[in-house]
TIFI-546791 format. One record per residue (C-alpha): x, y, z; residue in three letters. Coordinates in nm, 4 decimals, always signed. Example, Ala and Ser with C-alpha at 12.3 -4.5 7.8 and 13.67 -1.06 7.14 Angstrom:
2
ATOM          X          Y          Z   resn
ATOM    +1.2300    -0.4500    +0.7800    ala
ATOM    +1.3670    -0.1060    +0.7140    ser
//
This chain:
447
ATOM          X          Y          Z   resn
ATOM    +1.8160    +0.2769    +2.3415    unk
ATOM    +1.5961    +0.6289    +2.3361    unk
ATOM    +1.5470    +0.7698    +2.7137    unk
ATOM    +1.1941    +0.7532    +2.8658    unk
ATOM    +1.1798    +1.1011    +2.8394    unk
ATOM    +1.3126    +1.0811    +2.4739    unk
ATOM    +1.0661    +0.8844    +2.3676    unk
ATOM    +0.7663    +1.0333    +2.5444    unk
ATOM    +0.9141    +1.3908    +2.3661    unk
ATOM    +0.8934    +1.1723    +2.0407    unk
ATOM    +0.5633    +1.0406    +2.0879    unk
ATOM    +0.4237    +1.4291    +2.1192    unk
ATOM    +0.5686    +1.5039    +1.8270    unk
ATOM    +0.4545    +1.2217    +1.6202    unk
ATOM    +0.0977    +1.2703    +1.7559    unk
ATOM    +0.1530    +1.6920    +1.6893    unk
ATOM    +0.2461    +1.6644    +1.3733    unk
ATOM    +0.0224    +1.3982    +1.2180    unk
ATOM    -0.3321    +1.6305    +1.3622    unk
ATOM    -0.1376    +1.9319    +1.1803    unk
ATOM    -0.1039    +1.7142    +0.8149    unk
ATOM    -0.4259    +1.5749    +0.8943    unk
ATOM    -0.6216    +1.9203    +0.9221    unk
ATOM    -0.4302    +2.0415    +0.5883    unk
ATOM    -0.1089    +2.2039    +0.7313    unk
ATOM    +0.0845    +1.9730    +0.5332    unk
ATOM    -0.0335    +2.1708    +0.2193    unk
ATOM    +0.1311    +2.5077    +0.2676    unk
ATOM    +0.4166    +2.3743    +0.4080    unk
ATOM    +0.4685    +2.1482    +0.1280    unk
ATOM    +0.4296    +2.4305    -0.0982    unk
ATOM    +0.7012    +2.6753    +0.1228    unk
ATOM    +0.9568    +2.3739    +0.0850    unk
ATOM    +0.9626    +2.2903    -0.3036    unk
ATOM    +1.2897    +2.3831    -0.3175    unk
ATOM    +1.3965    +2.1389    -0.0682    unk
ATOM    +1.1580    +1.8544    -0.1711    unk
ATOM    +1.3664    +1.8879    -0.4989    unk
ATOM    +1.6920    +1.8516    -0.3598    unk
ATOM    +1.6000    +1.5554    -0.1744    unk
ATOM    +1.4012    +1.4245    -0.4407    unk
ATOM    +1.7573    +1.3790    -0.6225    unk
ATOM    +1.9056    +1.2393    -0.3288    unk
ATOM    +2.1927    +0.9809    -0.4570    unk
ATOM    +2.1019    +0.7119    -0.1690    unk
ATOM    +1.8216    +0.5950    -0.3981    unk
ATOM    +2.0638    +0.5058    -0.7037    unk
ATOM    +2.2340    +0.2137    -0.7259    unk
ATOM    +2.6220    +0.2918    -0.8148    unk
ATOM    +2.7952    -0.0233    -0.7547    unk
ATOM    +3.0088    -0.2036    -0.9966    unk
ATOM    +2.8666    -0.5848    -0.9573    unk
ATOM    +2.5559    -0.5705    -1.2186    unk
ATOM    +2.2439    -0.5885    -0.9572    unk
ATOM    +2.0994    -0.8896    -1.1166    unk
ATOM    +2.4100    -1.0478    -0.9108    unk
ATOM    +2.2455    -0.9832    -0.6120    unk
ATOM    +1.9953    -1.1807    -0.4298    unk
ATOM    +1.6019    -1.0318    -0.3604    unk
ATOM    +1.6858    -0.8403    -0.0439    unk
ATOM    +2.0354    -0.8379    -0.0515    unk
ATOM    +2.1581    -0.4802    +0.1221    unk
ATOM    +2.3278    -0.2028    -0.0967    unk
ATOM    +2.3198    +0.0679    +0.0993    unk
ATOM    +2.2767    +0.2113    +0.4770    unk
ATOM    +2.1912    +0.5498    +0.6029    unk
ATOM    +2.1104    +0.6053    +0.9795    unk
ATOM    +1.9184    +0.9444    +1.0023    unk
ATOM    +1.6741    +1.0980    +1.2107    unk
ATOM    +1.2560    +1.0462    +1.1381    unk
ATOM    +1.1117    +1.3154    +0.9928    unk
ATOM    +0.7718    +1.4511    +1.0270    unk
ATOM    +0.6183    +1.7682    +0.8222    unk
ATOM    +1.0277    +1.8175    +0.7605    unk
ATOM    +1.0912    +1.8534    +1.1296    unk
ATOM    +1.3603    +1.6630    +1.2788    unk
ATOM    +1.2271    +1.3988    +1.5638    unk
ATOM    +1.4471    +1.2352    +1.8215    unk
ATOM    +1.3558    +0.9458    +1.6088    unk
ATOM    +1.6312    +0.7203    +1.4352    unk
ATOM    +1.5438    +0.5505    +1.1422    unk
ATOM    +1.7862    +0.3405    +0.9574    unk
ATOM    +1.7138    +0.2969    +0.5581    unk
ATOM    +1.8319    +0.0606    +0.3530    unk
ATOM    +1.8378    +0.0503    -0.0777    unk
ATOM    +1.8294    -0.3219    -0.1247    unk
ATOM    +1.7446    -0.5520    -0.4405    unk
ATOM    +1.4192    -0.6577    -0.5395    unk
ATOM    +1.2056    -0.6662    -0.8890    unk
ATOM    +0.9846    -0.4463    -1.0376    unk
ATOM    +0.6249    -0.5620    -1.1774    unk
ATOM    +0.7701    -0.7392    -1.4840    unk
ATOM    +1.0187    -0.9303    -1.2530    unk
ATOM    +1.3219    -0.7198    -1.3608    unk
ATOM    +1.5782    -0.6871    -1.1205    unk
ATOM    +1.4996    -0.3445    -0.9607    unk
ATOM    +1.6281    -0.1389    -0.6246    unk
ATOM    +1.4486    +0.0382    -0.3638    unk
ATOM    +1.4025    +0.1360    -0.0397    unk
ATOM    +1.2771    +0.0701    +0.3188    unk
ATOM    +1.2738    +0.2640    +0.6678    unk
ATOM    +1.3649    +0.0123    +0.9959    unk
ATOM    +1.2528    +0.1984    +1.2884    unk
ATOM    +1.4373    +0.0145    +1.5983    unk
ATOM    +1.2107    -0.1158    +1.9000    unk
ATOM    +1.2252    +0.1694    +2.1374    unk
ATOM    +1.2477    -0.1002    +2.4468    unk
ATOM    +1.5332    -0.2986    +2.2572    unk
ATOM    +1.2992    -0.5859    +2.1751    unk
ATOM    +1.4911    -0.7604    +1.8680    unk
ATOM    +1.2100    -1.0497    +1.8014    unk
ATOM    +0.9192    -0.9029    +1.6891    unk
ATOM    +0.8260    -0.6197    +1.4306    unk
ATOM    +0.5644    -0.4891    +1.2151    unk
ATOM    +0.6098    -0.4221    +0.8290    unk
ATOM    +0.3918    -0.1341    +0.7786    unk
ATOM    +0.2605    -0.0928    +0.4208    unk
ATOM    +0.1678    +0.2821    +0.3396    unk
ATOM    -0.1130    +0.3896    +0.1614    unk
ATOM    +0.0471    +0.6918    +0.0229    unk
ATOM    -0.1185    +0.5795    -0.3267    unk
ATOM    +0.0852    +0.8217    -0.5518    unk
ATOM    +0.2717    +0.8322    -0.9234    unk
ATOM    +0.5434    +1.0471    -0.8314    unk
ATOM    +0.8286    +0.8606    -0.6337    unk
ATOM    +0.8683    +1.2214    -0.4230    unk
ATOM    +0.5830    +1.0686    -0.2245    unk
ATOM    +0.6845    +0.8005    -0.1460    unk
ATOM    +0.7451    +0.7289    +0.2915    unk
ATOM    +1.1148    +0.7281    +0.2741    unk
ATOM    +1.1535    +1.0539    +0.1292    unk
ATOM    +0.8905    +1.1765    +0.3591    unk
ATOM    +1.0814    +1.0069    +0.7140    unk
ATOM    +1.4214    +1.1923    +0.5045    unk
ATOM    +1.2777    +1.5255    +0.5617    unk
ATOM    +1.1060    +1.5704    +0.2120    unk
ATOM    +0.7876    +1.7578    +0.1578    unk
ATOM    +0.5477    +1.7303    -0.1012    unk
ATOM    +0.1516    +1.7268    -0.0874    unk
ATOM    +0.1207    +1.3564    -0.1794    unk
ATOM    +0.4268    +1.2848    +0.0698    unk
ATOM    +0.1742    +1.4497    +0.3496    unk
ATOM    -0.0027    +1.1105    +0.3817    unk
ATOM    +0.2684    +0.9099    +0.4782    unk
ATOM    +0.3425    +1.1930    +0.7500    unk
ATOM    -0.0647    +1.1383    +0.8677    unk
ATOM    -0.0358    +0.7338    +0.9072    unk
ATOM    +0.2472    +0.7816    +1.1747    unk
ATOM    -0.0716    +0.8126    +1.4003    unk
ATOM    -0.1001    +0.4529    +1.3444    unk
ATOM    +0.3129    +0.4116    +1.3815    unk
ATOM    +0.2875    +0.5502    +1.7257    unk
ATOM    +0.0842    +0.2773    +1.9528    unk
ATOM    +0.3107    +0.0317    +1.7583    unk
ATOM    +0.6097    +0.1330    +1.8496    unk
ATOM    +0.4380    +0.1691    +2.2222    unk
ATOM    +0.4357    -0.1262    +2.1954    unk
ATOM    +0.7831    -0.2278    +2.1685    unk
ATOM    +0.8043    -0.3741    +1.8368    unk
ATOM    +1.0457    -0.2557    +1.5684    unk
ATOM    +0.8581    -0.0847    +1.2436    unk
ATOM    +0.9477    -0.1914    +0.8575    unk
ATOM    +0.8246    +0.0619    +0.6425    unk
ATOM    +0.8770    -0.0212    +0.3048    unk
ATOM    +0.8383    +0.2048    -0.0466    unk
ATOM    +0.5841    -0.0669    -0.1776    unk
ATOM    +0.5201    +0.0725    -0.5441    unk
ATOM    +0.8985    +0.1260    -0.6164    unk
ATOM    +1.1337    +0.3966    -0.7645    unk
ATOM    +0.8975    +0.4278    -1.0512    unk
ATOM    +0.5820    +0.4887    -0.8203    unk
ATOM    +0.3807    +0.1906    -0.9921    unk
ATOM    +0.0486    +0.2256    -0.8621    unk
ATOM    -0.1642    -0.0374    -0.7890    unk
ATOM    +0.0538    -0.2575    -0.9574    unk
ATOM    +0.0007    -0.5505    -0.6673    unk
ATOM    +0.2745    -0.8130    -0.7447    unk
ATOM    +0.5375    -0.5669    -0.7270    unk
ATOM    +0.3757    -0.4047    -0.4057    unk
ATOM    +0.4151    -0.7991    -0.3032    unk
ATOM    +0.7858    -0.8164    -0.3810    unk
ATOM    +0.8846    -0.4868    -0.2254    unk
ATOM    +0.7175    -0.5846    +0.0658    unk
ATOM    +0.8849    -0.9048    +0.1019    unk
ATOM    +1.2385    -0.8355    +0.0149    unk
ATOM    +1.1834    -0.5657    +0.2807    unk
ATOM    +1.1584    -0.7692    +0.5344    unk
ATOM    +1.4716    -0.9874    +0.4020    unk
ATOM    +1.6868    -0.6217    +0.3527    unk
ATOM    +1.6147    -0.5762    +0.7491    unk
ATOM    +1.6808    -0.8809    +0.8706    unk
ATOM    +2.0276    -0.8403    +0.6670    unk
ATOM    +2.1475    -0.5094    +0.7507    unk
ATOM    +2.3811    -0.4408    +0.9935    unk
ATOM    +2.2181    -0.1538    +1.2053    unk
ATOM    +1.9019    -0.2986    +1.2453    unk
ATOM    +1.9210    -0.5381    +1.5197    unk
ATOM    +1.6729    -0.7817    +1.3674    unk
ATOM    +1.7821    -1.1275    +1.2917    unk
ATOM    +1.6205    -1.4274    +1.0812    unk
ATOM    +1.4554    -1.5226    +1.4133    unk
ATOM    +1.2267    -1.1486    +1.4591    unk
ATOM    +0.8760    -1.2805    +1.3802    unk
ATOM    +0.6734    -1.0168    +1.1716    unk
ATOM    +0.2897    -0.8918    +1.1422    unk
ATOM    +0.1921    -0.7265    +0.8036    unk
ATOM    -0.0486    -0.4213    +0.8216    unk
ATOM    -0.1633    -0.2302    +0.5773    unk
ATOM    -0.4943    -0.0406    +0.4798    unk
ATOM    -0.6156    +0.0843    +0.1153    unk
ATOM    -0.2935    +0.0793    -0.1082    unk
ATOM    -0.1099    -0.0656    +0.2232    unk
ATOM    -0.3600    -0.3437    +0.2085    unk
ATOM    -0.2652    -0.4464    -0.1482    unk
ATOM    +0.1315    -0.4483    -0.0378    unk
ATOM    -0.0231    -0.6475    +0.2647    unk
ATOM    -0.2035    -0.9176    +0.0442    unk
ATOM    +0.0110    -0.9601    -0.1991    unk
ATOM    +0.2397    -1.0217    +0.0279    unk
ATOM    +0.0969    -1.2994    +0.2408    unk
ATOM    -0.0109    -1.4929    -0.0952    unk
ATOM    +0.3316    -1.4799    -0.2748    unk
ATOM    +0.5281    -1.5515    +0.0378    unk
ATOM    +0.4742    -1.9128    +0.0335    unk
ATOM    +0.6439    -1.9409    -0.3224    unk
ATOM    +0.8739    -1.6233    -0.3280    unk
ATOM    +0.9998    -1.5669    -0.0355    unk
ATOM    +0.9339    -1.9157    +0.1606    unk
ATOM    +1.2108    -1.8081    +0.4678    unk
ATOM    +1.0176    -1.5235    +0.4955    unk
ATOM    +0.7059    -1.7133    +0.4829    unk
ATOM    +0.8146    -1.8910    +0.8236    unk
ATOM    +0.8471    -1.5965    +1.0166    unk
ATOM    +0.5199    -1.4174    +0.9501    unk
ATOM    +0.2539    -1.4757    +1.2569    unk
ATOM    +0.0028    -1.2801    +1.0561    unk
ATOM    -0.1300    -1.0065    +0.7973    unk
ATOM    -0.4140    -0.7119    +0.9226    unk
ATOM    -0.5573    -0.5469    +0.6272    unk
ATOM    -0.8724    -0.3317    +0.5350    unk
ATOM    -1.0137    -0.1637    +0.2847    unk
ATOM    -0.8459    -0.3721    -0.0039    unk
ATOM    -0.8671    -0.4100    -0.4044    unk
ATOM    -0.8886    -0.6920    -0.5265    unk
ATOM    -1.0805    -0.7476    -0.8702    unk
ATOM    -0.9498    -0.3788    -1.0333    unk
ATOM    -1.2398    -0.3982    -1.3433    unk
ATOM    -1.4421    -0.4035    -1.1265    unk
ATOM    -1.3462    -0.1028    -0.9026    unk
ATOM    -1.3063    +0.0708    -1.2611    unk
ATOM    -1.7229    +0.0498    -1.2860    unk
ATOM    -1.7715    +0.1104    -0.9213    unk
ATOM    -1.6153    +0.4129    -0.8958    unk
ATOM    -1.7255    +0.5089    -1.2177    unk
ATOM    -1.9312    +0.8353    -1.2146    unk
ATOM    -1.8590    +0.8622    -0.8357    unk
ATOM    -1.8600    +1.2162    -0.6816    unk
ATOM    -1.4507    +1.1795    -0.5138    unk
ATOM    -1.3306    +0.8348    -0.5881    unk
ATOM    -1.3537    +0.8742    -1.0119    unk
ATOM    -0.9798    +1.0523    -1.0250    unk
ATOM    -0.8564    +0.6622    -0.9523    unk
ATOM    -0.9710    +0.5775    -1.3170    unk
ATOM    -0.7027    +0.7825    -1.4946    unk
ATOM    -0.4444    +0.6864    -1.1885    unk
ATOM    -0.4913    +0.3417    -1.2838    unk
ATOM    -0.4606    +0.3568    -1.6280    unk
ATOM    -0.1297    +0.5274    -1.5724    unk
ATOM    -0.0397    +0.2716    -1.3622    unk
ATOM    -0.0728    -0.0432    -1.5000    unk
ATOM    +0.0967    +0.1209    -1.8536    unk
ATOM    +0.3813    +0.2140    -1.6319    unk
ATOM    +0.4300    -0.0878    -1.4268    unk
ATOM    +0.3316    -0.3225    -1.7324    unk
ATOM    +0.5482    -0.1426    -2.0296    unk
ATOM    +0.1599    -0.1210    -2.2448    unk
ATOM    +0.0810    +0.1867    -2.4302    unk
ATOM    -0.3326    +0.2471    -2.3450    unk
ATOM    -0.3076    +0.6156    -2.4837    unk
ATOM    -0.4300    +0.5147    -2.8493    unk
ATOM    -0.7519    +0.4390    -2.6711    unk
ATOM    -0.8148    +0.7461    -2.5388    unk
ATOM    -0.9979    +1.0421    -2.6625    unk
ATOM    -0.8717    +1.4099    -2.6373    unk
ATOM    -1.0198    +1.4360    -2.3176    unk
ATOM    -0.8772    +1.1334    -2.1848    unk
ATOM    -0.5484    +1.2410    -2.3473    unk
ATOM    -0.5689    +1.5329    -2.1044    unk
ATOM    -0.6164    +1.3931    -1.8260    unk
ATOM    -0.3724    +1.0866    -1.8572    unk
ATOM    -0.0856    +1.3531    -1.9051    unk
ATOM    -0.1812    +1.6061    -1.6528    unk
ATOM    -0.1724    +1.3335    -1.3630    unk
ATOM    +0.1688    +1.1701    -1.4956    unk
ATOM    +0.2937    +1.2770    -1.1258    unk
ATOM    -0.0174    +1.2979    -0.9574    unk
ATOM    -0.1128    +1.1440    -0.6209    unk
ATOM    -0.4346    +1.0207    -0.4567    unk
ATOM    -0.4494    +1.3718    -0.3330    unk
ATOM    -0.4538    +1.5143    -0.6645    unk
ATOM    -0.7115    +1.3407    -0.7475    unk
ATOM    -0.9974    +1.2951    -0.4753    unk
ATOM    -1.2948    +1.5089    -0.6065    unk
ATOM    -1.1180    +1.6689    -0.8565    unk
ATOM    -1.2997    +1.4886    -1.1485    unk
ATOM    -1.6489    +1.4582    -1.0157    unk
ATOM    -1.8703    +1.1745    -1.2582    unk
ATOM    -1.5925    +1.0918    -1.4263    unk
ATOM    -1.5721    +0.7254    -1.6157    unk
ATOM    -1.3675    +0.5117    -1.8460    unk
ATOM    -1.6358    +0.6088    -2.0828    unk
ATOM    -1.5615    +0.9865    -2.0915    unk
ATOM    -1.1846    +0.9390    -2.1313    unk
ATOM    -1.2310    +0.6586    -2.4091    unk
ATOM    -1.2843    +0.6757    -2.8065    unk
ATOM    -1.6046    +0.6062    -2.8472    unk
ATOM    -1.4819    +0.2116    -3.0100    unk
ATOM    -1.3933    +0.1460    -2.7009    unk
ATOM    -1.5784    +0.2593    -2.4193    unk
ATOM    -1.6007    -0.1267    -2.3147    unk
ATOM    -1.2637    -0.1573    -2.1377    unk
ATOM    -1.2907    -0.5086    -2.2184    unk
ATOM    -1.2616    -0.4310    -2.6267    unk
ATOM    -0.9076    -0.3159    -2.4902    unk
ATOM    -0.6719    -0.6502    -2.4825    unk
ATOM    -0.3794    -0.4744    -2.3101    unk
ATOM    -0.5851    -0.3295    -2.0440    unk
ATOM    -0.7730    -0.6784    -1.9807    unk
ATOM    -0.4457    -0.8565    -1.9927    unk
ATOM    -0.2911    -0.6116    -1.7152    unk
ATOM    -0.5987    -0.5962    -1.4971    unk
ATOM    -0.5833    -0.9811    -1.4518    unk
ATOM    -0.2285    -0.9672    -1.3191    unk
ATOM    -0.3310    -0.7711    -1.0537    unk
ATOM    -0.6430    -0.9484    -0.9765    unk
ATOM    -0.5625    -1.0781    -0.5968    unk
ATOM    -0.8436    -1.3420    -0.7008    unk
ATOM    -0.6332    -1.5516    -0.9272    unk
ATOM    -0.3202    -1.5230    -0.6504    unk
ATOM    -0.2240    -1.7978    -0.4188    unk
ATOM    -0.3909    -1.8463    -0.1134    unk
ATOM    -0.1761    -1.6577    +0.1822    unk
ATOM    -0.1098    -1.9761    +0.4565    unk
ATOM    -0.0843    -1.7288    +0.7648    unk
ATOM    -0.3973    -1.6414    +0.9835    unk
ATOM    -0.5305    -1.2819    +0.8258    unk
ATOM    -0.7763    -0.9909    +0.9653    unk
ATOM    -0.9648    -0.8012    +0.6876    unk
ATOM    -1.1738    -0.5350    +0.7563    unk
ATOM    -1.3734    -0.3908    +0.4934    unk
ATOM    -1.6804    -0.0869    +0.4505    unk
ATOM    -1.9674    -0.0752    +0.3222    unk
ATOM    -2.0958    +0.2630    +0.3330    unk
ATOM    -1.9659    +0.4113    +0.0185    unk
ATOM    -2.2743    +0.6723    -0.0677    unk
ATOM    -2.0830    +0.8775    +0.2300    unk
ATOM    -1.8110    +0.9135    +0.0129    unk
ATOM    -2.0383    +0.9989    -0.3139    unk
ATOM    -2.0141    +0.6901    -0.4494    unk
ATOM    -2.3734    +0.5424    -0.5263    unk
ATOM    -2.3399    +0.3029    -0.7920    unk
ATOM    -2.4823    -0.1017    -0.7206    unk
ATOM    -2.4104    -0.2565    -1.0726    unk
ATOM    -2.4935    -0.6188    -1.1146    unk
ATOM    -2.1338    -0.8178    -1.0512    unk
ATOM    -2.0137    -0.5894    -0.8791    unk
ATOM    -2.2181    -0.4538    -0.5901    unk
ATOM    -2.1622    -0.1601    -0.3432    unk
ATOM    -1.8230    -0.0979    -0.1298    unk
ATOM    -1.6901    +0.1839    +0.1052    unk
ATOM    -1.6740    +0.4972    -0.1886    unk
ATOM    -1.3303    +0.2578    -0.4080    unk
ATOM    -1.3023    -0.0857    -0.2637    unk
ATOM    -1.5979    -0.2866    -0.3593    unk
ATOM    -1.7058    -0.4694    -0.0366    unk
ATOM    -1.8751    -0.7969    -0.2674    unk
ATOM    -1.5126    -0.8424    -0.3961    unk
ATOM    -1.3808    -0.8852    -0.0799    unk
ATOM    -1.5803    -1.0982    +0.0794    unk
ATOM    -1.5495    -1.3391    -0.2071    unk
ATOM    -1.1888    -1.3191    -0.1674    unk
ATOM    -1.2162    -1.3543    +0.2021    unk
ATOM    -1.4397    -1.6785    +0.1436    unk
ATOM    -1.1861    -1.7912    -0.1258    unk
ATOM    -0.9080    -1.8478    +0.1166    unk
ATOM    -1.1020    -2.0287    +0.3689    unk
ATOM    -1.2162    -2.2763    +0.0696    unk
ATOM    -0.8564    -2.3066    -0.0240    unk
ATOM    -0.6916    -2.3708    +0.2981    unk
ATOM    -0.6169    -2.0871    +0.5397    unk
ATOM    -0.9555    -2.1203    +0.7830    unk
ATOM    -0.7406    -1.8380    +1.0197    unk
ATOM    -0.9714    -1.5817    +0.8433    unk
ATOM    -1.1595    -1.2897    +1.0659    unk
ATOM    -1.3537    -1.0905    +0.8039    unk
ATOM    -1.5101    -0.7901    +0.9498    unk
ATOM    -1.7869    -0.5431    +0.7602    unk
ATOM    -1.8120    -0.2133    +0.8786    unk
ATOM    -2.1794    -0.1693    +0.6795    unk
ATOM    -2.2568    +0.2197    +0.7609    unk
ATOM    -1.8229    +0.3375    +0.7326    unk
ATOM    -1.7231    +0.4538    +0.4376    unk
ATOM    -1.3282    +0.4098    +0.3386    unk
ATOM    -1.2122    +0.6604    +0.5549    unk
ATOM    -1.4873    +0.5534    +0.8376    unk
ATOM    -1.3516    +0.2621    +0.8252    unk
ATOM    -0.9549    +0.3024    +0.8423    unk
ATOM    -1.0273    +0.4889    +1.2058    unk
ATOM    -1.2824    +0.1789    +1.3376    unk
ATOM    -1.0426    -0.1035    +1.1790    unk
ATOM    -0.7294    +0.0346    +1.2677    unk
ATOM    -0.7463    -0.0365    +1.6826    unk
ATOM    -0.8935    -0.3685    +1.6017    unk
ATOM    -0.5801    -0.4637    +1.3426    unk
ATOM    -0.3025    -0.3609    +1.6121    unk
ATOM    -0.4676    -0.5414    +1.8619    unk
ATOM    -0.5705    -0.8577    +1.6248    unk
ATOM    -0.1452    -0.8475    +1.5791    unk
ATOM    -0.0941    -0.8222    +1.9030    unk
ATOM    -0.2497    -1.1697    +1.9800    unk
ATOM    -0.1200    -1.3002    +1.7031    unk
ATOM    +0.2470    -1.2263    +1.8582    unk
ATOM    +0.1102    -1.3486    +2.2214    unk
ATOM    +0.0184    -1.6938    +2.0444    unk
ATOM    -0.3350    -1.6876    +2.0798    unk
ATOM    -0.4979    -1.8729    +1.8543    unk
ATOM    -0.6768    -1.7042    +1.5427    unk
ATOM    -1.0163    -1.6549    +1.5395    unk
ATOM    -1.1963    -1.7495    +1.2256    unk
ATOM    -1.5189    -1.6351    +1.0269    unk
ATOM    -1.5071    -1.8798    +0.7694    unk
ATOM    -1.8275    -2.0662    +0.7458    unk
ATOM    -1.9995    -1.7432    +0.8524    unk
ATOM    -1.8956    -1.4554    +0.5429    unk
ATOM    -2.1584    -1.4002    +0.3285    unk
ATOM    -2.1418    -1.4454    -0.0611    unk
ATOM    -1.8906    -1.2054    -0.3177    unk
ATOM    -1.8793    -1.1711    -0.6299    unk
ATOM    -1.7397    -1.3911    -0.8706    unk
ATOM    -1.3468    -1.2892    -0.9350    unk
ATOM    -1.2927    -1.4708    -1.2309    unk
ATOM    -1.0433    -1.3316    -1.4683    unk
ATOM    -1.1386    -1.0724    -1.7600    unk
ATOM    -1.2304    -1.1917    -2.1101    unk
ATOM    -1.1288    -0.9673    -2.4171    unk
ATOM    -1.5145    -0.8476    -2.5535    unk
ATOM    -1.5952    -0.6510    -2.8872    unk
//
């Protein structure tokens, strides 16, 4: 186990180096490092060379191990992190491998840890938090280095950290029942590898905000059915700012002054996750846009395409997205409203303020949210699971926070929300007292 003094040295330069990516010093040195983020970005870990076929192995089963130290902005930490390239399934169920990041408990504690779902929100797998803890350095992989702000009281706290590539080795964003699966067999991988010291007893919390909070959802809800052993050990799941009807994020955010460059990040990732083709749909424009942000993260795309809509980037035939049958079809897959009900107690926090962010939009059906996630949505989804079984629900509405407002207010309360949840406090519960959604029915195909 680390020294005292090793781990207070680590702690200063967690907390150093997530204010420099935070106030943009991640940029330049992302840019200074290309050649590096390239190397790594071909790093061999993340293939799968054995000779059994890997449909022979079970979801979670181990492949690999690496023990290395945690990076942050490509700086060595005193930091070990041990990853693992285990077997899970991609969004269409095929048998798929990836990879997670076990962070030990600095205090040795072997029976509790936190599976810690990044909302690096990116389509290029350079991005993604493993290759960031490796040493990699891209601009999208500066967001992963930001959240360790939120890694640090955690591991203060003794527990061990699971830190899992949610979308995949094909960066499928947004694509929620994969995000689900990697999440899961996660949490199996660690409990099975060798260097981790967690066991089939550790208990685990799931946190997760923005594209962490879909990985956290999805999670909870298919772990009754997919991964039931898994199910059993889980004391809880803290989430905020979630999605959880996508069409209607699409017309939220539509026109918005930051949050419109999700539109075309979408589109690319449902075709990519689901195998569809939505490019004969698009115009020129569209066209343009779809292929310039092939690789493109969240950071890409904030502000970049101010008012933008499905509308602009559609053929005029079809600028209803619901005249699209492919795009309704994969939009309802990753509605969280027609997913199981999780059966663990569950903290979501949510915003309300999105005009903050530039986002002013209050359509019928859909409402205002926090600048993305629209705030009706969740609610109703909130109010769903309490009707369906898991009254453990503590909804929270941060009314004047925007999505970023809200990740700094929710974030204390969801670490300390786990944190009883571990002591064996009982849950507190809002249901009975969360105020009407929207309706999340499923999309119907429309001329």
């Amino acid at each position: 186990m680390p020294s005292t003094p090793m781990r207070r040295t680590a702690s200063r330069l967690l907390a150093v180096a997530v204010v420099a990516a935070m106030t943009g010093a991640a940029a330049p040195m992302a840019a200074a490092a290309a050649a590096r983020s390239a190397s790594t970005a071909d790093d061999s870990f993340y293939s799968y060379d054995g000779s059994a076929p890997l449909a022979s192995y079970a979801p979670g089963d181990v492949l690999k191990e690496r023990t290395l130290q945690y990076h942050l902005l490509g700086l060595p930490t005193p930091v070990q992190v041990i990853q693992i390239l285990y077997r899970t399934v991609d969004a269409q169920g095929r048998p798929a491998a990836n990879v997670t990041s076990v962070v030990r408990s600095l205090t040795g504690d072997r029976t509790r840890a936190v599976s810690y779902q990044s909302f690096y929100d990116s389509l290029n797998p350079a991005d993604s938090p493993s290759r960031a803890i490796a040493g990699n350095l891209t601009l999208g992989g500066a967001i992963p280095n930001a959240e360790a702000i939120l890694l640090v009281p955690l591991l203060a706290q003794g527990y061990s950290l699971v830190i899992p590539d949610t979308e995949g080795q094909t960066a499928d964003f947004a694509a929620g029942p994969e995000y689900g699966a990697t999440t899961l067999d996660s949490i199996r991988a660690a409990t099975r590898a060798a260097d981790t010291g967690l066991t089939t007893d550790t208990r685990f919390g799931l946190m997760g905000y923005s594209g962490g909070a879909i990985a956290t959802d999805w999670a909870a809800a298919m772990a009754p059915a997919y991964a039931p052993e898994v199910n059993r050990k889980l004391v809880g799941f803290a989430e905020g700012g979630l999605l959880v009807d996508p069409a209607h994020n699409l017309r939220y955010v539509g026109g918005s002054l930051v949050w419109s460059g999700v539109i075309p990040m979408a589109i690319i990732g449902v075709s990519r996750s689901f195998g569809i083709d939505l490019t004969p749909y698009l115009n020129s424009y569209g066209l343009s846009v779809y292929n310039s942000l092939q690789q493109g993260s969240i950071v890409n795309a904030l502000g970049r395409y101010p008012g933008l809509s499905w509308k602009s980037l559609a053929k005029p035939q079809y600028a209803n997205p619901d005249s699209v049958p492919a795009f309704v079809d994969a939009v309802n897959r990753i509605n969280l409203g027609s997913a199981a009900t999780p059966t663990i107690p569950g903290y979501i926090g949510q915003g309300d303020g999105g005009v903050l962010e530039g986002t002013f939009s209050n359509l019928p059906g859909v409402g205002t949210g926090d600048g993305v996630m629209v705030a009706g949505d969740v609610r109703a989804l909130a109010r769903q699971y309490c009707a369906t079984g898991d009254q453990a629900i503590q909804y929270q509405q941060f009314d004047a926070l925007s999505h970023i407002g809200t990740a700094v207010a929710w974030a204390p309360t969801a670490i300390g929300w786990l944190a009883d949840r571990f002591g064996g406090r009982t849950a507190p519960s809002d249901c009975g007292g969360i105020e009407a959604g929207n309706s999340l029915a499923p999309e119907a195909v429309t001329p």
